[in-house]
C-alpha positions as CSV (number, residue, x, y, z in Angstrom):
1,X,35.1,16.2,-42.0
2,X,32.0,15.8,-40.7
3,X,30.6,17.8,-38.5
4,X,29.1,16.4,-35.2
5,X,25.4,17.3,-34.8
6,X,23.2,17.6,-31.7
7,X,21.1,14.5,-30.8
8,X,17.5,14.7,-30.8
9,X,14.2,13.9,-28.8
10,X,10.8,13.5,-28.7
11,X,8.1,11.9,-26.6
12,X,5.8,9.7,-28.6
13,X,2.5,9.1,-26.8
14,X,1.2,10.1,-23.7
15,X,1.5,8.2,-20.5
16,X,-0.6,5.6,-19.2
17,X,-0.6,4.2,-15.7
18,X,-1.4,0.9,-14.2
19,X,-3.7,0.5,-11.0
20,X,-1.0,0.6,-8.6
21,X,0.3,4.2,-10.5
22,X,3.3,3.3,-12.5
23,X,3.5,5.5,-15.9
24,X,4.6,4.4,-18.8
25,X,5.8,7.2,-20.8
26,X,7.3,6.2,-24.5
27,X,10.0,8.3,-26.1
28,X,12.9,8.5,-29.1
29,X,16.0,9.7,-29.5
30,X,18.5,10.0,-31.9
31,X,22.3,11.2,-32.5
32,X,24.5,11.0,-35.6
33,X,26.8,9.3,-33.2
34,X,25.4,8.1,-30.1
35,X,23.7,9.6,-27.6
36,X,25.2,9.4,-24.1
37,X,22.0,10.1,-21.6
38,X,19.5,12.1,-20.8
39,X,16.5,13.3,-18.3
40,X,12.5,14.2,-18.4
41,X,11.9,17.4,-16.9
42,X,8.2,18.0,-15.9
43,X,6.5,21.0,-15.0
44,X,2.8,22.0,-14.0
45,X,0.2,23.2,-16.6
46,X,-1.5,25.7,-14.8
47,X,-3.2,26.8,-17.8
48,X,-4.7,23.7,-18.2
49,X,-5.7,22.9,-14.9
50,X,-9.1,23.7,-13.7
51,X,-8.6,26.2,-10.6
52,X,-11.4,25.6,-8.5
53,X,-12.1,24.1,-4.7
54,X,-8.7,23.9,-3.0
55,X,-7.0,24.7,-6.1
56,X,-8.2,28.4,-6.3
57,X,-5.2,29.3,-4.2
58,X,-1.7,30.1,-5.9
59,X,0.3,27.2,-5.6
60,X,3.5,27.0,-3.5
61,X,6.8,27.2,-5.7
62,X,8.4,23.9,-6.5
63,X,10.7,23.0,-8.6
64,X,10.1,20.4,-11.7
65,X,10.4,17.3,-11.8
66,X,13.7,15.5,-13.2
67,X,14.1,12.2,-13.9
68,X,16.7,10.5,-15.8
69,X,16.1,8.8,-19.5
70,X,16.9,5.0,-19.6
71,X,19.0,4.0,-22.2
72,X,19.6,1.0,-24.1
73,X,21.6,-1.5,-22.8
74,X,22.8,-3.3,-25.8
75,X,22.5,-2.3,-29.4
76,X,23.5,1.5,-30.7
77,X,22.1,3.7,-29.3
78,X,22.1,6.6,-32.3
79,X,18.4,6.0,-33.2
80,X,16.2,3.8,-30.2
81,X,12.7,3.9,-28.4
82,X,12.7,3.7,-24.6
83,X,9.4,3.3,-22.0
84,X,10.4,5.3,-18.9
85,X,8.5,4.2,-16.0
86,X,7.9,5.9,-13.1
87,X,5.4,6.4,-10.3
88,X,4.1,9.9,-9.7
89,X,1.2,9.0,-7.4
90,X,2.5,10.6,-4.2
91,X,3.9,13.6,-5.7
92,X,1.6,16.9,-5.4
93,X,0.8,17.0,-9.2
94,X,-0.4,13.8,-9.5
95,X,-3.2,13.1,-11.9
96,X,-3.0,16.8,-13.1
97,X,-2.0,18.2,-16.6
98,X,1.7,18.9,-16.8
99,X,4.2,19.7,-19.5
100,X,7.3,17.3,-20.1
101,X,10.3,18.0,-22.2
102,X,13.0,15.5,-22.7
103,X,17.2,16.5,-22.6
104,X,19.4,14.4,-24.4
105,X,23.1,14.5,-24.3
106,X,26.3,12.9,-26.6
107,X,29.4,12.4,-26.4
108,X,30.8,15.8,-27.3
109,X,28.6,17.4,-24.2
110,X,26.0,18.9,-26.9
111,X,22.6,19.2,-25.4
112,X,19.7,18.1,-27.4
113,X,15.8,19.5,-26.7
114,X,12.4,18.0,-27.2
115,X,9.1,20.2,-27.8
116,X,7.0,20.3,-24.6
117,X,4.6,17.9,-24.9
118,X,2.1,18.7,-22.8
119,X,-0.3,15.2,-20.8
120,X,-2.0,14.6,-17.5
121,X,0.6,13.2,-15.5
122,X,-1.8,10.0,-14.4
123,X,-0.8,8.1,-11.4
124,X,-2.6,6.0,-8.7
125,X,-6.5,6.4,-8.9
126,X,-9.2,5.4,-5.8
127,X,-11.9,4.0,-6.1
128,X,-13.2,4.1,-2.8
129,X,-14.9,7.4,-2.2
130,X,-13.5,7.8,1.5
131,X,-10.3,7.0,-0.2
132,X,-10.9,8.9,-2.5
133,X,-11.6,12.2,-0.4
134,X,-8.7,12.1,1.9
135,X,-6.7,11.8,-1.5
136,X,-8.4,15.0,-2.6
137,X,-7.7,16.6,0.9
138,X,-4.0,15.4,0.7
139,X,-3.9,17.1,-2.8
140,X,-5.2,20.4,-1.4
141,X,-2.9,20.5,1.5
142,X,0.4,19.8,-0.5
143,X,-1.2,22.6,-3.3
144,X,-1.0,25.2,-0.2
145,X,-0.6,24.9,2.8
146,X,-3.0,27.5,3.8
147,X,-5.9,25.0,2.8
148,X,-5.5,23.7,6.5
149,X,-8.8,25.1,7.9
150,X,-10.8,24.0,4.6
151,X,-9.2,20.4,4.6
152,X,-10.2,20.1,8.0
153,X,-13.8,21.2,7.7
154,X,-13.9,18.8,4.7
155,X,-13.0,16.4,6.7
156,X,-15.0,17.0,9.8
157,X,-18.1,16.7,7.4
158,X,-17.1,13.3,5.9
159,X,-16.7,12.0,9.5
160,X,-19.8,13.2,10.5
161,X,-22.1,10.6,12.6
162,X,-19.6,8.6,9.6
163,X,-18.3,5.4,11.8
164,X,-20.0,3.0,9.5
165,X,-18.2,4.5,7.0
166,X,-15.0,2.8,8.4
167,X,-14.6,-0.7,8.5
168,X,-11.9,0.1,11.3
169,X,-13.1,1.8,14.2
170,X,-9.4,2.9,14.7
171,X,-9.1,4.2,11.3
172,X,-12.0,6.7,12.2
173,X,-9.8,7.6,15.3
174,X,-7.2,8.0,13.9
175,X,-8.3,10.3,11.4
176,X,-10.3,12.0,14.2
177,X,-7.0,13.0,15.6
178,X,-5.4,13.9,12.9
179,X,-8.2,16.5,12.6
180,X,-8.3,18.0,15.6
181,X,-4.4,18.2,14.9
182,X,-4.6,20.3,12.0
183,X,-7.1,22.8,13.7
184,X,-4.9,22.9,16.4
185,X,-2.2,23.9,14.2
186,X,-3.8,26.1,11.5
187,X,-5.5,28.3,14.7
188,X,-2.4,29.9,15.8
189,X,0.2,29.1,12.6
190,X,0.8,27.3,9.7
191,X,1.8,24.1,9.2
192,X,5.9,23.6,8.8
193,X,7.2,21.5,6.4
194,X,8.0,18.6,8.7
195,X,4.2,19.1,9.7
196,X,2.6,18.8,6.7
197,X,4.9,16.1,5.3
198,X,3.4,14.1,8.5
199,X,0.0,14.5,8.1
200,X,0.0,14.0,3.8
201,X,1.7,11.0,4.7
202,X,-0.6,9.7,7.5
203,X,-3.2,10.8,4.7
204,X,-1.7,8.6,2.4
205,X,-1.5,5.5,4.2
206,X,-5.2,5.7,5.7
207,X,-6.2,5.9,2.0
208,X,-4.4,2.8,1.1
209,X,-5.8,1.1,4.0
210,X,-9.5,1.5,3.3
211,X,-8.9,1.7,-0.6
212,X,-7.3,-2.3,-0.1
213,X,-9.3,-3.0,2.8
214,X,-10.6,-6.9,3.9
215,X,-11.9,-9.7,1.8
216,X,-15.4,-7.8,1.1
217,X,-13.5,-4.6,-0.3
218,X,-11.4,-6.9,-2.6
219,X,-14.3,-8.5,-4.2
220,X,-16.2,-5.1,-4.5
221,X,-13.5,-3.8,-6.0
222,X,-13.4,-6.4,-8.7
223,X,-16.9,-6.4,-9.1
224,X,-16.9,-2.5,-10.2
225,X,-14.1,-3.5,-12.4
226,X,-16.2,-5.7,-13.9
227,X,-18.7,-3.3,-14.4
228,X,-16.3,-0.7,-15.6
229,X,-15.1,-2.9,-18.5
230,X,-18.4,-4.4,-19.3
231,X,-20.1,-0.8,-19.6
232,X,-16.9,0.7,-21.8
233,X,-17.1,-2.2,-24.0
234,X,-21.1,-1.4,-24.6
235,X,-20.5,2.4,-25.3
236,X,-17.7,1.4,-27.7
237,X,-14.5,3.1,-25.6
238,X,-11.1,3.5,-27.4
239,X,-8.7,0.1,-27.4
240,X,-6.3,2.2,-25.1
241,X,-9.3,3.0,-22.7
242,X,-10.2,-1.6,-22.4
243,X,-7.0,-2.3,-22.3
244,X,-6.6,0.1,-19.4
245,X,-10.0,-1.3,-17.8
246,X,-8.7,-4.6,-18.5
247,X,-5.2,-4.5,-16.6
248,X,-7.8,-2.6,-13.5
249,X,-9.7,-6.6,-13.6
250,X,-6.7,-8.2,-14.1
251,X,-5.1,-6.8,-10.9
252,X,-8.4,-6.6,-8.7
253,X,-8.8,-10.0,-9.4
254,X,-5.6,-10.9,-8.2
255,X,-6.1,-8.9,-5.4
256,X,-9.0,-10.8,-4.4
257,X,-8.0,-14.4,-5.2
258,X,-5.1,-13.8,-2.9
259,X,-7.4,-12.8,-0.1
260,X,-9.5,-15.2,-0.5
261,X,-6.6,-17.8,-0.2
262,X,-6.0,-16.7,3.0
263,X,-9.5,-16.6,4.6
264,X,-9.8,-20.2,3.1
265,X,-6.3,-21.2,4.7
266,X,-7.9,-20.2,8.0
267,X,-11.1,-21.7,7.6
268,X,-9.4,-24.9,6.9
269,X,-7.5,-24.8,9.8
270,X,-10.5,-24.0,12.3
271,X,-12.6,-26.8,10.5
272,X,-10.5,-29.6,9.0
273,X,-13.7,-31.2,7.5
274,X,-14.7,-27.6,5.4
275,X,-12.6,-28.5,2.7
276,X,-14.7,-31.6,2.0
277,X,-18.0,-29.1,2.6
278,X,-19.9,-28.4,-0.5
279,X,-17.5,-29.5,-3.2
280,X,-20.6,-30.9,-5.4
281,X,-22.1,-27.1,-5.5
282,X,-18.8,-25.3,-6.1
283,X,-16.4,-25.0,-9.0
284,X,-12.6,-25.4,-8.7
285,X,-10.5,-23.3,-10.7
286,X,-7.4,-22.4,-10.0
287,X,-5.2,-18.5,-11.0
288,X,-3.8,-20.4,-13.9
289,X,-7.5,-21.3,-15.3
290,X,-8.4,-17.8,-14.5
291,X,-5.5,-16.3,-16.5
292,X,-6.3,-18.2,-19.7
293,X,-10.0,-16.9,-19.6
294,X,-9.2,-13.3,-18.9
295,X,-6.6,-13.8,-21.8
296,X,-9.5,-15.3,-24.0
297,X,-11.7,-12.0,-23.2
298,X,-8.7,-9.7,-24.3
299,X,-8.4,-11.3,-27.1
300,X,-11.4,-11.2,-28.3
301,X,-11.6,-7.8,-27.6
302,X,-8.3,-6.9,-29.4
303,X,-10.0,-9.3,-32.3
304,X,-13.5,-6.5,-32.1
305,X,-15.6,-9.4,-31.0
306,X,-17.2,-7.8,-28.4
307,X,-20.6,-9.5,-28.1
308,X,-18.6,-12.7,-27.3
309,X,-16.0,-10.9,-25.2
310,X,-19.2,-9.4,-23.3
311,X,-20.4,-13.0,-22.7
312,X,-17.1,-14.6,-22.0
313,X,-17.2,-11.6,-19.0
314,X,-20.3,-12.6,-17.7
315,X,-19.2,-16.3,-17.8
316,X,-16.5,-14.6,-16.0
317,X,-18.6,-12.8,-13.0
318,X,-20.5,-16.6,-12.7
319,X,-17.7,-18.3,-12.1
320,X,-15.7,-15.6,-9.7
321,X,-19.2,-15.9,-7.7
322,X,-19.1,-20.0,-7.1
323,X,-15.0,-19.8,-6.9
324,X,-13.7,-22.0,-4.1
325,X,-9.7,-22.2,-3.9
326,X,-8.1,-25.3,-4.0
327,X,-6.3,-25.6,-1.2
328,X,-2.6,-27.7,-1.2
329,X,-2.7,-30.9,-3.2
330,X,-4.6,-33.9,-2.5
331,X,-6.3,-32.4,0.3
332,X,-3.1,-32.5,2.1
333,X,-3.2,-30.2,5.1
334,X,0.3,-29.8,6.4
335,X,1.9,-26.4,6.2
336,X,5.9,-25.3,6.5
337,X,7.1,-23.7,9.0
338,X,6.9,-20.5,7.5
339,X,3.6,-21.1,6.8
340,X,2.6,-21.8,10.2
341,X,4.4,-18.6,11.3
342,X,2.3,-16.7,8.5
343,X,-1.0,-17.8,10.5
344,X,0.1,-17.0,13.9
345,X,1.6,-13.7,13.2
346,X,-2.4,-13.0,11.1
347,X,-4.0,-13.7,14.7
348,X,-1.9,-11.9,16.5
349,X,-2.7,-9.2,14.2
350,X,-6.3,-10.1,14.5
351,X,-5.8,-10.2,18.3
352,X,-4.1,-6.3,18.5
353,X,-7.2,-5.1,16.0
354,X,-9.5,-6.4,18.5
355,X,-7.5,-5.0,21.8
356,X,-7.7,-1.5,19.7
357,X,-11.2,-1.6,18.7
358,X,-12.1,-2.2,22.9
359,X,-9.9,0.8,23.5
360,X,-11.6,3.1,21.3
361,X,-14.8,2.2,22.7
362,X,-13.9,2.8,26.4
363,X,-12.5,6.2,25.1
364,X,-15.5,6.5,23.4
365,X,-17.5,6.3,26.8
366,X,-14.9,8.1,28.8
367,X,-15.1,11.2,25.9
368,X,-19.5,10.4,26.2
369,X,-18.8,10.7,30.3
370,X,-17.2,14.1,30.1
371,X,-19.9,15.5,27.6
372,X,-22.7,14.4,31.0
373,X,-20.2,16.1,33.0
374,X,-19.6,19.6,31.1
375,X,-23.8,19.6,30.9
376,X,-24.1,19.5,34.5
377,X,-21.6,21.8,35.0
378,X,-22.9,25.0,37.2
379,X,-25.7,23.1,39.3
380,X,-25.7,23.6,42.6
381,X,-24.4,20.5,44.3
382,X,-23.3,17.6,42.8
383,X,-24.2,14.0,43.4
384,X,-22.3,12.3,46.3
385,X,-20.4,15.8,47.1
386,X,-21.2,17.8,50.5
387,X,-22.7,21.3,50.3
388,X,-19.4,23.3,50.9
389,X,-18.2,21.5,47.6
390,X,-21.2,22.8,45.5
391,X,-20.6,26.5,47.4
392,X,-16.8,25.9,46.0
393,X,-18.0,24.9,42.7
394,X,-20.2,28.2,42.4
395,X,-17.5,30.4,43.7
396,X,-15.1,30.8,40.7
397,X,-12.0,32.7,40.8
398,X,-11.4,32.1,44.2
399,X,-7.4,31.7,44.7
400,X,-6.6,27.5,44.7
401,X,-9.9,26.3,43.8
402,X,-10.3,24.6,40.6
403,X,-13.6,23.8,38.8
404,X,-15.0,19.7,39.2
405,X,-13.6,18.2,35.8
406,X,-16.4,16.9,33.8
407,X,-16.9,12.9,34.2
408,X,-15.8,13.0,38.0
409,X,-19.0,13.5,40.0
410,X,-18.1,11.0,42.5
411,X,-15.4,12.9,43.8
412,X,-14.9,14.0,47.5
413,X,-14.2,18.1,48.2
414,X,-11.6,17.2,50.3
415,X,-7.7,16.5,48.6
416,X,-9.7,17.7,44.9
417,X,-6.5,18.2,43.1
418,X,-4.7,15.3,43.8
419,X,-7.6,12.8,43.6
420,X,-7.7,14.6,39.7
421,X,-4.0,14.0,39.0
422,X,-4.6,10.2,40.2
423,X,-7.4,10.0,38.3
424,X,-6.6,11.6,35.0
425,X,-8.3,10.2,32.1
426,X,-10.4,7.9,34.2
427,X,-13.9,9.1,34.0
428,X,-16.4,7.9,36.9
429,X,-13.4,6.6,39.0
430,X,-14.3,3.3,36.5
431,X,-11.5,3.4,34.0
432,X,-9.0,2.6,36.1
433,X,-10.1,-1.4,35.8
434,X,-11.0,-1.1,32.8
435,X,-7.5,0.5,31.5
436,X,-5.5,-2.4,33.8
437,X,-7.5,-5.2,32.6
438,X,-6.3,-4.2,29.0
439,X,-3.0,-3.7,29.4
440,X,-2.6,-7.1,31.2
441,X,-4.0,-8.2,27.9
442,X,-2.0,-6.2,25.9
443,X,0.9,-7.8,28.0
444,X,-0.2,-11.1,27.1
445,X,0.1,-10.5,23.1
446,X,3.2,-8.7,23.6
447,X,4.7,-12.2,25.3
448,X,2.8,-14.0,22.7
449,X,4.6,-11.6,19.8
450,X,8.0,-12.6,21.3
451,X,7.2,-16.2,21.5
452,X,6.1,-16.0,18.0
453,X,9.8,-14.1,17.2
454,X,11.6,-16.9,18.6
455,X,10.5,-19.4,16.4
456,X,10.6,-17.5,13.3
457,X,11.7,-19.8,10.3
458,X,15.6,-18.7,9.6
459,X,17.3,-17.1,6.5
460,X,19.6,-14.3,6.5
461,X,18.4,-12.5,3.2
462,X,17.4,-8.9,3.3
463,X,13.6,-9.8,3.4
464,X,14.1,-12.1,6.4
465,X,16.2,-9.3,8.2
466,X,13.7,-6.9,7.5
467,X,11.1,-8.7,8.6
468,X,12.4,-9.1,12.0
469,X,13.1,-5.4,12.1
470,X,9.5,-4.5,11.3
471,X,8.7,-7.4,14.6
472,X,10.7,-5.3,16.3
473,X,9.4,-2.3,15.9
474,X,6.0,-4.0,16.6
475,X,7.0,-5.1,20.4
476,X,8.1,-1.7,21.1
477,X,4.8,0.0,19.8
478,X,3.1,-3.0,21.9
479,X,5.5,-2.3,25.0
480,X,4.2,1.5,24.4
481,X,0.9,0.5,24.4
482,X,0.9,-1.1,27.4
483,X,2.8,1.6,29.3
484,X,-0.4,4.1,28.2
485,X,-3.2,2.0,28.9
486,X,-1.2,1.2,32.7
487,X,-1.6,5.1,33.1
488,X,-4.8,5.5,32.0
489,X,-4.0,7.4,28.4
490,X,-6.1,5.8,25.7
491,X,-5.6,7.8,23.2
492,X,-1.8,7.3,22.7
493,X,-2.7,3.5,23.7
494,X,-4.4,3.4,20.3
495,X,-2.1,5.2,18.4
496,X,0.6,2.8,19.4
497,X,-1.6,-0.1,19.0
498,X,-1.8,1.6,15.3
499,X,1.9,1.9,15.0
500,X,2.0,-2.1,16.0
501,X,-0.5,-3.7,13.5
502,X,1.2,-1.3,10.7
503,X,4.8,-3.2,11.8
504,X,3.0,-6.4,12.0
505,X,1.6,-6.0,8.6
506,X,4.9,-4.8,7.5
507,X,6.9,-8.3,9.1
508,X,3.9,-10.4,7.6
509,X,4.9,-8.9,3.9
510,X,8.7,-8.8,4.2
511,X,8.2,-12.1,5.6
512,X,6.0,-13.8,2.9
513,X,8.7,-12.2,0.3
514,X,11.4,-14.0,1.8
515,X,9.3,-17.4,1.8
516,X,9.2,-16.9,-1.6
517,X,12.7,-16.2,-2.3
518,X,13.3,-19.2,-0.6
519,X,11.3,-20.7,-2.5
520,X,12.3,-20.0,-5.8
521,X,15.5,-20.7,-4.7
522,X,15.2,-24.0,-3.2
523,X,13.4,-25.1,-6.8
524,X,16.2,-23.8,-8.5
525,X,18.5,-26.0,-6.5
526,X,16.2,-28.9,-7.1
527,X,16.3,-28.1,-11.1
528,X,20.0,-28.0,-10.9
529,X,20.9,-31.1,-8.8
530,X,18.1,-33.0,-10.9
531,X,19.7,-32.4,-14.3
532,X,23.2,-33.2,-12.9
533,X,22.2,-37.1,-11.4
534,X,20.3,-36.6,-15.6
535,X,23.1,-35.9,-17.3
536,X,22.3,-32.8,-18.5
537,X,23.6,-29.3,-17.7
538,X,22.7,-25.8,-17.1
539,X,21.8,-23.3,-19.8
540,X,24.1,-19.9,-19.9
541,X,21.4,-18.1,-17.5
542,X,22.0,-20.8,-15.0
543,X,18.3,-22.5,-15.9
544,X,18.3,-26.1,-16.0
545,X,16.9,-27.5,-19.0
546,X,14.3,-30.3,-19.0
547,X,13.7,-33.6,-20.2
548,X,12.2,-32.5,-23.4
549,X,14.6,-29.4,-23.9
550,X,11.9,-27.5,-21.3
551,X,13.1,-24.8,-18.6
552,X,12.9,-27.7,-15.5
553,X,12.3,-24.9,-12.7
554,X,10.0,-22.2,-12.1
555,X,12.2,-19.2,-11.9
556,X,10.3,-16.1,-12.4
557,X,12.6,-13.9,-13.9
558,X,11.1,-10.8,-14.5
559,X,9.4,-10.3,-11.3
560,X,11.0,-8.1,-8.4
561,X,11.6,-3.9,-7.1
562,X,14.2,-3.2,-10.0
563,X,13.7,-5.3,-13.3
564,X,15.7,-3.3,-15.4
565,X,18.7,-3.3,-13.4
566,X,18.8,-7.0,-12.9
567,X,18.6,-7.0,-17.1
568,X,21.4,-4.7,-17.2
569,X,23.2,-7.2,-15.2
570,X,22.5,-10.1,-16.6
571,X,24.2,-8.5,-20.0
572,X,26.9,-7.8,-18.1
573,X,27.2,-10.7,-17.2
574,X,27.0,-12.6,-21.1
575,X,28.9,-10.3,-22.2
576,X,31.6,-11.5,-20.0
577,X,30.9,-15.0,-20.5
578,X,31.4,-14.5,-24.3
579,X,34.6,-13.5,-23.7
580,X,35.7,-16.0,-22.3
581,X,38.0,-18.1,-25.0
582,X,37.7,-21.1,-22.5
583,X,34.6,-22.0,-23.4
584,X,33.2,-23.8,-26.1
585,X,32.7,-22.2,-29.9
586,X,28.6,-23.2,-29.3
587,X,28.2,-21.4,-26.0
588,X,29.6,-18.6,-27.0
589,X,27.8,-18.3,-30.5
590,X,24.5,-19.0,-28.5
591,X,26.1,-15.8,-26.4
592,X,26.5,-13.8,-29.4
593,X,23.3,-14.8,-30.2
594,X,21.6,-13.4,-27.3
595,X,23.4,-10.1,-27.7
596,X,22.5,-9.8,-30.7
597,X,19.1,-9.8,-30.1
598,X,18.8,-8.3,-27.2
């Protein structure tokens, strides 16, 4: 007999993350017999962790982390080596030194432990410093929630005479209310939980915006990714270190090649002839030549050429500088109906942004009007206002008189109050017009959104229904819009206007994901019915092989929310097929095959 021991752990290298903030954290395991599963449990390093700014209070309790082990899905799984991936970028500890220990269970129940191994928990990193700081500030606020009064002080200071520090003036509202929220809050209690998961969250999702930003952002990003690399491969960084730099290019450079597609699909389709503009002075390349020379630069790093790898980088930066995207093929023009929906839903969006920005500056002259108004406060008299109104005015405390609101100078004495309810919000008596003529533009989108609905290319996938969801949501922030500029309330006009460019955002990407799909799945159709009227037949993954042997379609196989659980079923689903005694002795040894090595 022997006896059955307790399986074993260990974590074998510290955790890297990509751009986006997904850590890859390698371990091993082992068990005399097998080991069943197990989990990560993470825990803060406080000792570690340098206490200073809006760390120097005690943190709030919270519990640790726990995150399940994957496990193999084929082979045995008594001695293995797993990557678990995760993304840590939102959660309070975030880029801070932590301690993880792995659990590992068998068959018989017994528990096995790993040494802490203690690492800095890295996640998402901005680059943008705005983005940067309200990152910071989130951190603070979720470390304790009695940082409110500092975070907003912070944050009053970086907004500071700061509007050209937003590309969106209604980012720099927005933010501006979220400020005078927390002070709000903080000056008579503390923030509930509900409260501060709203405002880390609206935190959050302003950071994104300005850390991914336009067409200009893209390309400085990429640029200081450039630069990043360039300079670690002069000071001789570690191989983990480039390659970390170089995965930052690769997916800035993305970034900006698919932002640039866009603004050239637009161009093209205000000016027909720009396409044919300048083709002698500018270089075609397309993301496939562009993937072969950022492979050539890793591997010449990899190789420890880095003179050449430094020049094949500034070849590089030349050649990302005189870029101009092909667009379609031939010069062809014509898009697909989804395509055409893709454009008008970007102008609506372009439209709303537009509608918002004009809102924020007549609130911007209505807040300006009421400043005028509170520094001529306590004058005697006011302009266009009898002399028994200034006498009132001086007179406070008398019972049913109510001081002149600042920005209404043009007021008679007489009915005071209810010419103040009618005019609420409305300094000057002006805004009135002003407020009506944009909300019968705001109407006008709003129609234009629905007309735009209608026609919406079909599909019943969960993309395409989600995407009409998120439309959805966008009329009714639009319809709220309306109803507040119609009363005169600006400020929650812009915050629904807010609310209805994030929706249309979010349509615009479920959207394009759905294209896709559709897509990939119309080529595969095309792959299939192609090798039928051929002659030839599907491989056991359902690809259909070309006329040299070749994969004929493009499927792209390993790209999508949950990779490893499409793997795991895929397995499943060989494993069935090579069971099945109906089928020839060669497709099921190719089966066995596969399973064998996978």
């Amino acid at each position: 007999m022997i006896p059955d021991a307790a399986p074993t752990a260990s974590v074998d290298a510290p955790g890297e993350a990509s751009v986006d903030g997904d850590i890859s954290i390698p371990f091993s395991a082992t068990d005399d017999y097998g080991v069943e599963n197990g989990r990560a449990l993470i825990s803060l390093d406080l000792e570690a962790l340098d206490r200073r700014y809006g760390l120097a209070l005690e943190p709030e309790p919270r519990e640790a982390i726990e995150v399940p082990l994957p496990m193999p899905i084929s082979g045995s799984r008594s001695e293995f080596s797993e990557v678990m991936i995760e993304n840590f970028s939102q959660h309070p500890w975030a880029n801070m030194p932590v301690e993880i220990s792995l659990s590992v269970t068998d068959s018989l129940g017994q528990e096995g432990q790993s040494a802490p191994y203690k690492m800095l928990l890295d996640a998402r990193r901005f680059f943008d410093p705005l983005a940067s700081a309200l990152i910071e500030m989130r951190r603070d606020l979720l470390w304790n929630r009695e940082n409110a009064a500092r975070v907003a002080d912070v944050m009053k200071a970086i907004t500071w005479q700061g509007e050209d520090l937003f590309d969106e003036e209604t980012t720099y509202l927005r933010l501006r209310r979220l400020i005078r929220k927390i002070e709000t809050i903080s000056d008579f209690t503390t923030l509930s939980d509900e409260q501060v998961s709203e405002v880390t969250q609206a935190l959050w999702d302003m950071a994104i915006e300005i850390e991914e930003g336009d067409l200009e952002d893209a390309k400085a990003r990429m640029e200081r990714a450039q630069e990043r690399l360039s300079e670690a491969m002069r000071n001789g960084a570690s191989e983990d270190e480039i390659a970390r730099l170089m995965q930052e290019l690769r997916d800035a450079t993305q970034d900006y090649m698919r932002q640039l597609s866009q603004q050239a699909a637009r161009e093209s389709e205000a000016n027909p002839d720009m396409p044919n503009m300048n083709m002698e002075n500018a270089m075609q390349m397309n993301q496939n030549d562009l993937q072969r020379m950022m492979d050539r630069i890793q591997e010449l790093m990899e190789e420890g050429r880095m003179a050449e790898a430094q020049q094949a980088l500034e070849e590089l930066q030349r050649l990302m500088e005189n870029m101009q995207v092909q667009q379609g093929q031939g010069g062809q023009g014509q898009q697909s109906p989804g395509q055409q929906a893709m454009e008008g839903l970007a102008e609506t969006l372009r439209d709303q942004q537009g509608l918002s920005d004009e809102a924020f500056r007549e609130l911007q002259e209505q807040f300006n009007g009421q400043q005028q108004g509170q520094q001529q406060q306590g004058q005697q008299g006011q302009q266009g206002q009898q002399g028994q109104q200034g006498q009132q005015f001086g007179q406070q405390g008398q019972q049913g008189q109510q001081p002149v609101q600042p920005g209404q100078q043009g007021q008679q004495p007489g009915n005071q109050q209810g010419q103040q309810q009618g005019q609420q919000g409305q300094p000057g008596g002006g805004q009135g017009a002003d407020a009506g003529t944009l909300a019968q533009r705001q109407q006008q989108l709003r129609q234009e959104l629905e007309r735009q609905r209608g026609n919406l290319p079909g599909g019943n996938s969960a993309e395409g229904r989600a995407a009409r969801e998120a439309l959805e949501n966008a009329d009714r922030a639009m319809r709220g819009a309306e109803e507040a500029l119609r009363d005169g309330d600006l400020a929650e006009a812009i915050d629904q206007q807010s609310q209805a460019m994030d929706a249309l955002r979010e349509g615009m990407r479920q959207m394009g994901d759905a294209m896709a799909q559709q897509d990939n799945q119309m080529a595969g159709q095309q792959g299939q019915s192609q090798g039928e009227n051929e002659g030839r037949q599907n491989d056991p993954l359902g690809r259909s092989t070309g006329t040299n042997g070749d994969l004929g379609n493009s499927r792209e196989m390993l790209k999508g929310d949950d990779v490893y659980r499409r793997a795991e079923n895929l397995l499943d689903e060989i494993r069935r097929r090579s069971g099945e005694n109906d089928r020839s002795e060669e497709e099921r040894d190719y089966l066995k095959r596969l399973l064998d090595r996978f």
